[in-house]
N, C-alpha and C positions, 0 to 999 in steps of 0.2 A: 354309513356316515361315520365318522372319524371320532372318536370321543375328545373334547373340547380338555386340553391344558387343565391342572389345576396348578394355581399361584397359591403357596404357603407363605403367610404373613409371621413374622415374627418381631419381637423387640427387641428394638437393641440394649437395651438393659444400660450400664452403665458405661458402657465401653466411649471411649474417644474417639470421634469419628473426623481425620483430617478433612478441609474444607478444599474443594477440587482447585484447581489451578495455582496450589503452593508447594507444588513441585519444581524442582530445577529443572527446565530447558536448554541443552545444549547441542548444538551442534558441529559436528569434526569437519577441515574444512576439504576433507577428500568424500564426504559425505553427500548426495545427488543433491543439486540446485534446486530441484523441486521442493524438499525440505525447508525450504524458509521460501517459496514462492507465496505468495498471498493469490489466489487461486481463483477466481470469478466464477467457476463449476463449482466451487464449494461455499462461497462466501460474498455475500454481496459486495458490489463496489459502492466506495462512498464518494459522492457527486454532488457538487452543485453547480445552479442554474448559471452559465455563463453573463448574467447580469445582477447579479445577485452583490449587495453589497460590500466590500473588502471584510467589515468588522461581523455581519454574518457568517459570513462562509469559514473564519477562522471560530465564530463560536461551536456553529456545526462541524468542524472538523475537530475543535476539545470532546464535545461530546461525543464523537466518536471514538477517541484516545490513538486520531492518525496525526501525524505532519504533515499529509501531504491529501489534496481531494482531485479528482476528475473533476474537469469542467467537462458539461453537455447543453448540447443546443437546448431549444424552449422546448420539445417533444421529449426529454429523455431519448431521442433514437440514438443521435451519434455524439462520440466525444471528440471536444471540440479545444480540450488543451490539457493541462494541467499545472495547479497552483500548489505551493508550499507555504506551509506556516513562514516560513522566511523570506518568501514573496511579501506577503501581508506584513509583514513586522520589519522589512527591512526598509532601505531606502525607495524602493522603485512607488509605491502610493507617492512617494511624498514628492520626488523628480518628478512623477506623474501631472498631480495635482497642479504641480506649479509649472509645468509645463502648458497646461490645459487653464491655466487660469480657473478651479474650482476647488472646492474644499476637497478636504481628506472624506468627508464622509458622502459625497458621489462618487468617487473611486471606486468599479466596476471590480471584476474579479477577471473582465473579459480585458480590463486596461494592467495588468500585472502578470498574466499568468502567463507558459509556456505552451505555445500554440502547437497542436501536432504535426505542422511543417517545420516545426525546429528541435525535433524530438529525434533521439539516438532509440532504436526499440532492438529486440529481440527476438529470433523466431525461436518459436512455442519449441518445433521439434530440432532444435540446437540443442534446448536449453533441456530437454528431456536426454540429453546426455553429456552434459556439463557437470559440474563440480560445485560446492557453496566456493570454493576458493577461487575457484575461474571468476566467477559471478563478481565474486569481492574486489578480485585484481581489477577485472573490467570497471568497475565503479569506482576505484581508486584512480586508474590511470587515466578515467574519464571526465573526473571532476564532478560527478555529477550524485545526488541524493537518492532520486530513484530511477529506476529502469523497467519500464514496459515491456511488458511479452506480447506480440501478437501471435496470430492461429489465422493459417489459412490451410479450409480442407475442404471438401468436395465441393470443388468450381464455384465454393461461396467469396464473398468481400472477405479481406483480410476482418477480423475483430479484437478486440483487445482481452487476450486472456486471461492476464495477471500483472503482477507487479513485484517488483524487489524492494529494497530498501536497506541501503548502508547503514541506518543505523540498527536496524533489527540485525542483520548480519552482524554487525560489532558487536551488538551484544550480545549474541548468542554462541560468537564465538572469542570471544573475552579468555577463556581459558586457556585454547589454542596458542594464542597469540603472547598469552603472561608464562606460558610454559606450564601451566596449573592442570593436575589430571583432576576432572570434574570426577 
């Protein structure tokens, strides 16, 4: 039998200890697209209930610190759109509501959001040889906020791998773009 590790504890005495995530983050935009993918193998996706009220699902998506949430069916199995804080806060509740003759606060998240038959996506193994600058162009010249990756692999249903996002992209490559060596 293997003799067991020992862990030596020691104090940090007075030393200044930086607090983690006040590093700079950047990235070059010849840099792999993977690198600013938000990644569902690594990181849970954030979802709400396809009926779930407009002014909930934008407070659950602060608290999460995204713009933008999956929408999924009542099981959590599949997803069934995707909403942006600018859904919620823009005009579309409000054309809604008065369309429907109802208030703002029955305004569904299933009555604003973008349905997955009117979604632009991404295959997984494209994007595993892409660029962040490819990624960015496509989302510029797309119009559009974020960009879904699917994954289709051994004879399973396509499923939703990941996700992009214009403005993490801008900011992370803000440098890039001002000419500024990070």
């Amino acid at each position: 039998m293997a003799p067991a590790n020992v862990i030596h504890l020691k104090s940090p005495g007075t030393l200044q200890l930086e607090a983690p995530g006040n590093d700079p983050w950047h990235v070059e935009l010849d840099d792999p697209a993977l690198s600013v993918m938000t990644d569902f193998n690594e990181r849970r996706m954030v979802s709400v209930g396809r009926h779930a009220q407009i002014d909930r699902a934008l407070e659950s998506m602060k608290h999460a610190g995204v713009r933008a949430s999956f929408v999924t069916d009542e099981g959590e199995r599949e997803v069934a759109g995707l909403v942006t804080a600018y859904d919620i806060m823009g005009e579309k509740p409000l054309r809604y509501a008065l369309g429907a003759g109802i208030g703002h606060h029955d305004v569904t998240v299933e009555n604003v959001m973008e349905p997955v038959s009117a979604w632009l996506v991404a295959d997984y193994a494209e994007i595993k040889r892409a660029s962040v600058g490819e990624v960015l162009k496509m989302l510029q010249n797309t119009g559009r906020s974020h960009l879904p990756v699917i994954e289709t692999a051994g004879g399973r249903l396509p499923r939703l791998r990941g996700v992009f996002s214009s403005a993490k992209i801008l900011r992370l490559t803000a440098h890039c773009r001002l000419g500024v060596e990070a």
